[in-house]
C-alpha positions as CSV (number, residue, x, y, z in Angstrom):
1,X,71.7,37.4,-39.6
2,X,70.5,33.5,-39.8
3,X,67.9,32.2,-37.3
4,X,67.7,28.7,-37.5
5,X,64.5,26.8,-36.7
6,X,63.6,23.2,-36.7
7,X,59.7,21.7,-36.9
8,X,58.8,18.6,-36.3
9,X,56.6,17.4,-39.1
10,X,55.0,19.0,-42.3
11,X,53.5,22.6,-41.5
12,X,52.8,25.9,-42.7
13,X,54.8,28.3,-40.8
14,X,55.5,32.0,-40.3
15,X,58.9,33.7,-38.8
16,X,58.6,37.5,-38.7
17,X,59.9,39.7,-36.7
18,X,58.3,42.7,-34.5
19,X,59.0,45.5,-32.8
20,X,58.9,46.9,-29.4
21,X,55.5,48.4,-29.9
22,X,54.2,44.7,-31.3
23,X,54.2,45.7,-35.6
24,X,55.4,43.3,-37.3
25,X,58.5,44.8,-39.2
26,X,60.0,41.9,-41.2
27,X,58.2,38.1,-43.0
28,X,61.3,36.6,-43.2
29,X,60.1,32.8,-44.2
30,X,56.5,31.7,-44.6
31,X,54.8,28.8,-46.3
32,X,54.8,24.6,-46.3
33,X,57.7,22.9,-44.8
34,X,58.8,19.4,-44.1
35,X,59.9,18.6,-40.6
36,X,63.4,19.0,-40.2
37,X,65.9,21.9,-39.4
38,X,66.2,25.1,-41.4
39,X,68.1,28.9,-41.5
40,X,65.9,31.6,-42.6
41,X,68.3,34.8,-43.6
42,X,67.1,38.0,-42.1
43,X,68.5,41.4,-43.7
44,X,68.0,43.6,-40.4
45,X,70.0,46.7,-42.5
46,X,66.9,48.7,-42.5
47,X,65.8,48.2,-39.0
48,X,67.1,50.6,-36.4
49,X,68.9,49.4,-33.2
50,X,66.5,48.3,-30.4
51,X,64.9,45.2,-29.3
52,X,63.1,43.5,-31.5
53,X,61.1,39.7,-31.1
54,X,61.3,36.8,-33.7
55,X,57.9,34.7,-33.8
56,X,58.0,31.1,-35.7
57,X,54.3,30.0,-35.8
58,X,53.3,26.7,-36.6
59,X,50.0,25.5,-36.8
60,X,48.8,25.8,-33.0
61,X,51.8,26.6,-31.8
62,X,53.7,30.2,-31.3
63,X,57.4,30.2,-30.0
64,X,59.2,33.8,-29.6
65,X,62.9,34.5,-28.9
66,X,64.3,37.9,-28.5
67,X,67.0,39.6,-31.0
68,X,69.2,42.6,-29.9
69,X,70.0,44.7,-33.0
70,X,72.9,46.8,-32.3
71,X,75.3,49.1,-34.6
């Protein structure tokens, strides 16, 4: 799975993904980026199917978007 993302200036960020219950399950992309628009790829083979929520964080700000994992 790719779940694109766009910042708009230089930041650190973090994308992981939880579960249901609120644990964090998966880092997929931390660390210094420019602004601009990016893909993080996200191996979701070892999660089980359920809802799950992706949370980008940058600086002060925290933006989540629900994922469906089905099989």
């Amino acid at each position: 799975t790719t779940i694109p993302f766009s910042i708009k200036e230089r930041g650190n960020i973090t994308l992981e993904i939880y579960d249901a219950l609120g644990r964090s399950v998966a880092l997929v992309a931390s660390g210094e980026y420019d602004g601009g628009s990016y893909e993080a790829k996200f191996d979701a083979s070892r999660l089980g199917a359920g809802s799950y929520v992706a949370r980008l964080r940058v600086a002060e700000m925290v933006l989540t978007k629900p994922l469906t994992i089905t099989r």
